[in-house]
N, C-alpha and C positions, 0 to 999 in steps of 0.2 A: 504493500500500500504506500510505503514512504518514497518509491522511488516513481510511482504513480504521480507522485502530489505534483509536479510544473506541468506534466497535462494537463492534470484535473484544475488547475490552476488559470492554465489558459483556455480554457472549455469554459469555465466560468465567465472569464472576463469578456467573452465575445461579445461584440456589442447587442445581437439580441439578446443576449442573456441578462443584459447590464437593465436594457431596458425595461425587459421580461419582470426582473427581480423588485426595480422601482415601480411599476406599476400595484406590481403584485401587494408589495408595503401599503399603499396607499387604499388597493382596494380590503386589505385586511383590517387596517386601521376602521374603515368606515363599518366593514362588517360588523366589529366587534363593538365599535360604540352603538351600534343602534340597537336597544334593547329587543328581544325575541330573535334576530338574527347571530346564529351560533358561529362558531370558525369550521364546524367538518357544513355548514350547509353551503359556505365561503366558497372551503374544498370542492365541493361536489361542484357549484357553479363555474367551478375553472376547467372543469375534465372536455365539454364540449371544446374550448380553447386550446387546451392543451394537444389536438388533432392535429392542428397548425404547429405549434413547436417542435423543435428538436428535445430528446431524452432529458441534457442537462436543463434546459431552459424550464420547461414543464416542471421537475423536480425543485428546482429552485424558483419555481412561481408557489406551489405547495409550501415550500420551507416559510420561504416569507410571510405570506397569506398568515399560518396557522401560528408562527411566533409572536407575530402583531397584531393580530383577532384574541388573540389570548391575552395580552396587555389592556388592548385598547378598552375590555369589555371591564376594566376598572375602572373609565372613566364615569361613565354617566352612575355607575354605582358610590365612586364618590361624591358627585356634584348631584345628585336625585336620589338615591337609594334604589336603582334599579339597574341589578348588575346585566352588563351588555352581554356576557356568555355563561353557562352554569359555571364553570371555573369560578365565576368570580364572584360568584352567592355565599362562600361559605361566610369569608370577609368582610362582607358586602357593607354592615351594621360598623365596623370598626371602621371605614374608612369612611363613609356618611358622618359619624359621627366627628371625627376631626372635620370637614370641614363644617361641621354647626359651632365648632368651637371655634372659627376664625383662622382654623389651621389646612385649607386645600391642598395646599404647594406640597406639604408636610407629606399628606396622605396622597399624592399622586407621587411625589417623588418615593416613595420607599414604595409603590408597589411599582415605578418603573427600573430602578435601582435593583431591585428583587429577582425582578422578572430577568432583567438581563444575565444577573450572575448566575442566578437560574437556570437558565436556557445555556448558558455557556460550560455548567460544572454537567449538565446533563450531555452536551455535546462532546465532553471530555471521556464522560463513560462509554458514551454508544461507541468513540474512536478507539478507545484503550481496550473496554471489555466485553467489547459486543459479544464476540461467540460462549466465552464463560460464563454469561451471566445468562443469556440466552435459554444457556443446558438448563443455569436452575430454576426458570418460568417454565420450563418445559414440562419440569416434573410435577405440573400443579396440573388434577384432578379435578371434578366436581366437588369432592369435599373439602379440595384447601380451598375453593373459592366459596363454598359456602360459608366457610369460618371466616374468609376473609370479608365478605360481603357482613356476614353478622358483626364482626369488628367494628366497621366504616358505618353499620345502626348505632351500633353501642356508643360509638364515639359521637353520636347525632345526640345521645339521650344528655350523655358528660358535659360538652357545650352548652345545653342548653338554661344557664345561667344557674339562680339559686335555687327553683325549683323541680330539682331532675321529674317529680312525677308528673309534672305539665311537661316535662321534656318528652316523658314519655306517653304521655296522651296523647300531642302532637306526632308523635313519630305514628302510633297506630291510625291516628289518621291519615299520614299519608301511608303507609301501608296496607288499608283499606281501598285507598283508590288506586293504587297498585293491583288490586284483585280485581277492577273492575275491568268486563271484556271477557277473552276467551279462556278456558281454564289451558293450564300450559301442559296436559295432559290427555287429557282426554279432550281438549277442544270445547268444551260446554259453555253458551254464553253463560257469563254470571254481572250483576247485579246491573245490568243493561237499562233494566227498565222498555224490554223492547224496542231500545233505540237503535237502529243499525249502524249508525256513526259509533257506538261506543263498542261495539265489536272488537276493533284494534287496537282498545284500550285508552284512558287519559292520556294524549299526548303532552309529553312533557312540558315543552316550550313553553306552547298557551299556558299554561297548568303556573309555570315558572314566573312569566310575564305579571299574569293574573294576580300571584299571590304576594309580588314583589309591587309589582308599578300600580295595580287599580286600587291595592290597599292604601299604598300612602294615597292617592287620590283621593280615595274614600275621606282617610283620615283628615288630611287638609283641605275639604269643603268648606269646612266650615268657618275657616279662617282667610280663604283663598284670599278676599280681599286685600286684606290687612296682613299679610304673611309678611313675616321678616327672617324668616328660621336662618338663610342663607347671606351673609351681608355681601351684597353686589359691592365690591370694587377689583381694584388690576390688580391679577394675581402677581405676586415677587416672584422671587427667582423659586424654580421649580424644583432646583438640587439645593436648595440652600438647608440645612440642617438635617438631609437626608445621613451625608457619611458619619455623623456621631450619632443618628440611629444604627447605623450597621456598626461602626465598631462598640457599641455600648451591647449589642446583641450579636455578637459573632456566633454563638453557639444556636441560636433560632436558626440565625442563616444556614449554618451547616446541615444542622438538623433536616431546616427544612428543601434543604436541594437532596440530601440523602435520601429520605423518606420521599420525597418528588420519584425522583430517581428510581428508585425501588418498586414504587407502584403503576410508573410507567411503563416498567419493563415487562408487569405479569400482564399479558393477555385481556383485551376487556377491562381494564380497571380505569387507565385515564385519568386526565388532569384534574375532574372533577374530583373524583374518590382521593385524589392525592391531597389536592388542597383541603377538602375536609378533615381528614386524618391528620394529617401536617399540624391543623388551626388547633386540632384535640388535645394531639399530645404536647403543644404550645400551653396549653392552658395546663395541661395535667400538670408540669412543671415548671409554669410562673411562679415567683415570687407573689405575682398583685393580681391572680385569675378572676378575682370581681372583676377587674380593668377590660378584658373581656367583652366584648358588644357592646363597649361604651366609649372606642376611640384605643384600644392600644393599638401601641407600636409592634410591641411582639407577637400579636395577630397577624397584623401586617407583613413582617418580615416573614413570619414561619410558612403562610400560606401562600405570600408573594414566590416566593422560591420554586415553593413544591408546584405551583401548576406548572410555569414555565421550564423546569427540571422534567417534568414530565414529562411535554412535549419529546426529547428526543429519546429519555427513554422507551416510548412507545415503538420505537423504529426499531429497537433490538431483535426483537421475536420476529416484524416483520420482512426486514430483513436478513436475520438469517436463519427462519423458519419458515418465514410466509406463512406468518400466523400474525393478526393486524393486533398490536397491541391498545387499539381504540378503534372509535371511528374514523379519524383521518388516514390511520393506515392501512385502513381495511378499503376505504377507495382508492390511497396510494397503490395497493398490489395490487389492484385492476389496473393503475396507468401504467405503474412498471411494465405488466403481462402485454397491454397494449403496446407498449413501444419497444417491446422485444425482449427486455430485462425478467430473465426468471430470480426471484427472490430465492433464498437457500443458501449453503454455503459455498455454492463454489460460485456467488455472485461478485467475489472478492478476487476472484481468480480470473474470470471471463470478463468482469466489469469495471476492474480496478479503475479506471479514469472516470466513468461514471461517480460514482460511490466514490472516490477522492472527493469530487466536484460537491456533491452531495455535503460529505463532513464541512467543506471551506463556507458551504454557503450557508448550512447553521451556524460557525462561528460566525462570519459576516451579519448575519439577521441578528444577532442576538449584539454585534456589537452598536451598530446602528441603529439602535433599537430605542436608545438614549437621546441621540440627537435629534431624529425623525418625532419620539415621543413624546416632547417635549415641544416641539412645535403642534403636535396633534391637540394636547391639553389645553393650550392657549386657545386652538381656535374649537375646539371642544366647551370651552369654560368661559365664552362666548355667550352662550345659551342663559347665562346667569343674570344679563341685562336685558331680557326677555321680561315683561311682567308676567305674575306668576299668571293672573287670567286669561295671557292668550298662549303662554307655555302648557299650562296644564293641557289646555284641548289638543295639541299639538304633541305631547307626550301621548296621548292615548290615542291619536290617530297614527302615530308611530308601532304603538303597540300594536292593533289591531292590524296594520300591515306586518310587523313578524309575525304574527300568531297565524293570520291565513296563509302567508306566504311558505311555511313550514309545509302544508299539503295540499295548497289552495282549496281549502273545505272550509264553510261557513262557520261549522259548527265547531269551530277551532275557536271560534269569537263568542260562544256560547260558553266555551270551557273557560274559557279566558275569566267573561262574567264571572261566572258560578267562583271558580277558583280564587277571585279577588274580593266577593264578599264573605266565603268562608274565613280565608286570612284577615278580614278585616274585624269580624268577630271572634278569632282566636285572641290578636293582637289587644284585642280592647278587653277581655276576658285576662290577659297577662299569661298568654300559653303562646311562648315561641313560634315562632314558624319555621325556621330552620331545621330541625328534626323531618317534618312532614316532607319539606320537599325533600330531605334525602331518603325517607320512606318512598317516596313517590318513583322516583334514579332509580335504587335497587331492589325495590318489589319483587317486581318481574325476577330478576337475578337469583334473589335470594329464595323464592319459590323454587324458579326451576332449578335448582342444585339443590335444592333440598329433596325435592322428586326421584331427583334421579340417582343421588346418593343413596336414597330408599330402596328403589329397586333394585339397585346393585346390591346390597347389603342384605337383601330379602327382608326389609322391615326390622332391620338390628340397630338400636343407637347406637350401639358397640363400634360399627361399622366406620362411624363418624372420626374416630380417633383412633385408625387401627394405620392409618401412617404416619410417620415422624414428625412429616410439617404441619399435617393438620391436628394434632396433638399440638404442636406448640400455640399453632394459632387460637386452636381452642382454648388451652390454658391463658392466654393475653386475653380472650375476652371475656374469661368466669372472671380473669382479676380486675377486671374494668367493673363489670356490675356489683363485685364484691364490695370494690370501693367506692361505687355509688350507693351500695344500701349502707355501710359503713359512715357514710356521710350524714345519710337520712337518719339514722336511729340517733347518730350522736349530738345532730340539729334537732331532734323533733322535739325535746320540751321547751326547747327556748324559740322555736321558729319561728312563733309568729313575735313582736315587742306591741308596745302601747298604739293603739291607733290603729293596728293589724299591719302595719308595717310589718315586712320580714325584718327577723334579726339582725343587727348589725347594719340595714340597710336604711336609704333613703325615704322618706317620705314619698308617696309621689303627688303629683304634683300635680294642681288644677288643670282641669281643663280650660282646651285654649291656649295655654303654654308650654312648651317642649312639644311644637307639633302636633296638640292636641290632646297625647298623652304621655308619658315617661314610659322610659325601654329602659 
């Protein structure tokens, strides 16, 4: 591969490539800020395009595209609270919240800061350890992924602030509308309601949109006029106090590119499941885990990391199993197949200039990624001088185009509703939303491995921990809930304080201020 790289080098630099690559940035960036539009629907929109290009050109329109959809989708989540790709839901609360504190710059810089070292410590493994690491995603079964899918719940429940049993009320609700649609077995519609649009199940997106963007909607009616949550003026410099967050949290950041890294690489897991995880075990081991959904920093870094880290861990399995480690790589190995490139290992051998071309231009994206995103932010942060009465309807005519344009089906803008006053009534109830939507992501997932673990096993739970890895998994997620009811029993006489205030906590606060209600 090393003696590959001044090909790969100047394959890269062609000037379609050059231009291929610039484009590809810009059309990512807008993907990912527009809320309901994800980075693989980005992908998918380039593959007609991609017919027209050469191998390297295509590939490195992909690289770019899905590095800066996965950034970008933290803008409008910190400047609205409506993260522009699921990646960037798990944070979504921590980075909203710094800018209601007058801090934007803060919370865009450390999730573009993040992102890039991210995306750069992750391009470092796919280059160094791609087929090693490869073998050991290989050895994952229907049961390690069931344990790991139960983990990335249990970590939905930990997150979910001082109350884990509203953490996990929440979570069963979205694991409820996970069941709705066809049974993953036997095919039976279930809780349909005889509608034949819900056959295919709750589509995420809308589902995502809905419970993110129509709720704050919701919630800020009432104020729409008179809002000031946001104080409009010119944002400062966008790095300025970013690098003594990273070096006051060197070990988030590590953390959270390893654990990126690591769950990009297994098969199906993705930058979503990374970030969440990441944000979890961030919290498990703050010093300040109230700080948590209320503006940290070490939110920020841990999950900043891990999505963008993900990203190229997902390419390990895919390319050198041709096994997509997400959705992006799963239509990657169709473009590869199409432009001649078999994924496997001896794609190292046949395609070495390819695949050079490939690693240069995830470092490349990932290092541009700073100077480009930072002009995005500005004219992203734009919107801010908007008044709020003719932004709002404009946010949700936004919405309502992602949410149809995902399948162009009406009834996407139905789910959308439904999904935004459910959350709006959790939220005002003070039962998280965070849990449900990731109930909602791995439903599906954690059903079907749980099925089919069954059947193999002939109906044995034994079954579930009779190999190494999913024994250890298993065991990280008994001691997750263990330390959840551990919590709960040693808070429960003192939980509630004077007033019904939870212990130790805030008051909340009238309505009308703090956006209507306190989070």
């Amino acid at each position: 591969m090393i003696e590959a790289l001044p090909q790969a080098l100047a394959l890269l630099m062609q000037p379609q490539t050059v231009m291929v690559g610039i484009a590809a940035a810009m059309f990512g960036l807008f993907v990912g800020a527009m809320p309901g539009l994800s980075a693989t629907m980005a992908v998918a929109l380039l593959v007609p395009v991609s017919f027209f290009l050469e191998p390297v050109a295509a590939l490195t329109a992909v690289v770019m595209t899905t590095a800066m959809a996965i950034f970008a989708g933290d803008i409008p989540g910190a400047l609205m609270r409506i993260p522009g790709t699921p990646a960037s839901a798990a944070y979504v609360d921590d980075a909203y919240q710094l800018t209601r504190q007058g801090r934007p710059e803060l919370a865009l810089g450390i999730c573009l800061v993040t992102s890039a070292i991210g995306g750069l410590f992750g391009t470092a493994v796919l280059i160094l350890l791609a087929p090693r690491l490869a073998e050991i995603a290989l050895r994952f079964s229907g049961m390690e992924y069931f344990w790991l899918v139960a983990l990335g719940l249990s970590c939905a429940v930990m997150v979910a602030g001082r109350d884990p049993l509203k953490g996990a009320v929440s979570l069963l609700v979205g694991l409820f509308i996970a069941t709705i649609g066809q049974d993953v077995t036997a095919g039976h519609p279930r809780f349909t309601g005889g509608i034949s649009s819900l056959l295919s199940g709750v589509s995420f997106i809308p589902a995502m949109v809905g419970m993110f963007a129509i709720s704050e909607i919701l919630r800020n009616l009432p104020t729409i006029r008179n809002a000031a949550e946001v104080q409009v003026r010119r944002l400062g410099s966008i790095l300025r106090g970013t690098g003594d967050v990273v070096r006051r949290h060197p070990v988030n950041l590590m953390r959270g590119n390893v654990i990126g890294t690591a769950i990009g690489i297994l098969p199906g897991a993705g930058a979503d499941i990374a970030a969440w995880i990441s944000y979890a075990v961030g919290k498990r081991f703050s010093r300040d885990p109230d700080r948590f959904g209320k503006g940290s920093e070490e939110g920020l870094v841990d999950a900043g990391a891990a999505n963008n880290a993900a990203i190229a861990g997902a390419w390990v399995p895919a390319l050198v199993f041709g096994i997509p480690g997400d959705s992006v790589t799963a239509i990657v190995i169709g473009l590869l197949l199409m432009k001649g490139i078999q994924p496997g290992p001896d794609v190292f051998l046949f395609n070495p200039e390819q695949i050079g071309a490939l690693f240069l231009a995830f470092v490349i994206a990932n290092i541009v990624m700073v100077p480009i995103g930072v002009v995005a932010i500005r004219l992203c942060a734009k919107v801010l001088l908007v008044p709020r009465p003719v932004l709002t309807p404009l946010i949700l005519l936004f919405c309502m185009v992602g949410s149809f344009a995902i399948d162009n089906n009406p009834f996407a803008l139905v789910i959308m509703a439904v999904m935004g006053i459910l959350a709006w009534l959790m939220e005002e109830n003070d039962v998280p939303v965070a849990p449900a939507i990731l109930g909602i992501v791995l439903g599906d997932q954690f059903e079907k491995h749980f099925m089919t673990t069954m059947m193999k096993g002939d109906g044995s739970l034994a079954f579930f921990v009779s190999r190494p890895i999913a024994a250890v998994l298993a065991a990280v997620t008994a001691a997750v809930w263990i330390a959840i009811v551990v919590g709960l029993v040693r808070r429960g006489p003192a939980r509630l304080g004077r007033g019904g205030a939870p212990a130790g906590g805030l008051p909340r606060p009238p309505r009308g201020e703090d956006g209507g209600r306190g989070r």
